[in-house]
N, C-alpha and C positions, 0 to 999 in steps of 0.2 A: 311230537305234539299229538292232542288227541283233541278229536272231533267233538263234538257235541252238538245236536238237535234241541232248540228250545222245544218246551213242550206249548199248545194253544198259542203259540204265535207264529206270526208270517216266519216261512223257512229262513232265518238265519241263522247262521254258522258260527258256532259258539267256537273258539279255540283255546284249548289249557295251554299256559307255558311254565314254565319252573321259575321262581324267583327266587334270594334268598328270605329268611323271616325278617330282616330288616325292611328289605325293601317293600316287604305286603305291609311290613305293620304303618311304615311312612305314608301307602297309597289307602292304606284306610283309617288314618289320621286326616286324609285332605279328601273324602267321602263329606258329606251335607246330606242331611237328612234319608230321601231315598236313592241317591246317586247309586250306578253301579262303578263299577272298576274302568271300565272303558269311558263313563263319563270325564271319569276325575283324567285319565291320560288322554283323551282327547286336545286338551288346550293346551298340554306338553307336548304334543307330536305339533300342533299348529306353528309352536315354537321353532322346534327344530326345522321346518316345511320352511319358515320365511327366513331364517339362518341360511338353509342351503340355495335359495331362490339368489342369493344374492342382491334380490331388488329392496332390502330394506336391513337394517340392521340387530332389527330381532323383534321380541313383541315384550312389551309389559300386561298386568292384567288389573283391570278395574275392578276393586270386591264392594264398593260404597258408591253411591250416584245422590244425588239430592231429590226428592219426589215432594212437592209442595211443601219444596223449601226447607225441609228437615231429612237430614242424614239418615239415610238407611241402607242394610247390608243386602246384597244381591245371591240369588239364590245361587248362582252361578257364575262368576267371575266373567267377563266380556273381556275379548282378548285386544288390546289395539299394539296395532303394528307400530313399528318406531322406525321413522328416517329422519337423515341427517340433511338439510339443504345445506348449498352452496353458501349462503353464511352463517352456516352455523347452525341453524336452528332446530327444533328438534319437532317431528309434526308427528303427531299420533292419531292414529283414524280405524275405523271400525265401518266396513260398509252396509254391514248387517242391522245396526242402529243407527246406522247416519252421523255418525262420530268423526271431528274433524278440527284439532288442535294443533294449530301454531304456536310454540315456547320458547321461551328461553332455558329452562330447568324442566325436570321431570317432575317435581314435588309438584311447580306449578303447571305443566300439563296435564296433570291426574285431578287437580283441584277443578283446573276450567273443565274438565270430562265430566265432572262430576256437575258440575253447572249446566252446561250446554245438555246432558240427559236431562235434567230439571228443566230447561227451556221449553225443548222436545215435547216433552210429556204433556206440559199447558198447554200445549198447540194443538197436539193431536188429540188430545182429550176434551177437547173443545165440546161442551153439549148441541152447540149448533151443527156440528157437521154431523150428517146423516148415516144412522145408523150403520150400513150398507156398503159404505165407501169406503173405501182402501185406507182413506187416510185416517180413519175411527179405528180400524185391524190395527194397524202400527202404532196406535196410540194403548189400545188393549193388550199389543205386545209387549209394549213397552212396561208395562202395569207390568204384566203379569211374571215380569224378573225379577222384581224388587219382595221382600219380605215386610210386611205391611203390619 
């Protein structure tokens, strides 16, 4: 492997590895707009992270969320974990956005994710709540993942 110094930014540590041209052409077919390399593999590595934890059963990824109530695509996939309860059910959750689905199907735990970010958004996007306050940030957050 060979090292690499970013140029003008804080010291990180770039590293080359070899892949074959399949696989760069597949990881820059799943790039969005200015994504780099590490973007796009980052929520495949989180995959495999909650595979090997054993505390869950793997992760799906939200690419559409509803934002005043009209379907829209994310600029960045939100990852939710998937476990199985004791009857059966299937909860999918994301602590990052406050993501938190009880289902019966996955078709229909991705549809309520996509709702419940919709909820989310009205809440925290509330004009009453003061510019300043945390729960305005998470609302701004939340904006600012969806492509508008």
């Amino acid at each position: 492997m060979q090292v690499m110094e970013s140029e003008g930014k804080p010291q990180k540590a770039m590293v080359t590895i070899s892949v074959t041209p399949d696989v760069k052409e597949t990881l820059r077919s799943l790039k969005r707009g200015n994504e780099s390399y590490n973007d796009v593999l980052e929520p495949l590595l989180f995959t495999a992270a909650v595979h090997e934890k054993g505390d869950g059963i793997g992760a799906v990824f939200l690419d559409s969320v509803y934002m005043n109530d009209t379907l829209r695509k994310l600029k960045k996939p939100i990852p939710l974990k998937i476990v199985i309860d004791e009857n059966g059910s299937l909860i999918l959750a994301n602590n990052e956005y406050s993501l938190l689905v009880v289902c019966d199907s996955l078709e229909d735990g991705l549809e309520e994710a996509r709702w419940e970010f919709n909820s989310l958004s009205k809440v925290f996007q509330n004009p009453e709540i003061p510019d300043d306050a945390p729960a305005k940030q998470f609302g701004k957050k939340l904006q600012s993942v969806v492509w508008m």
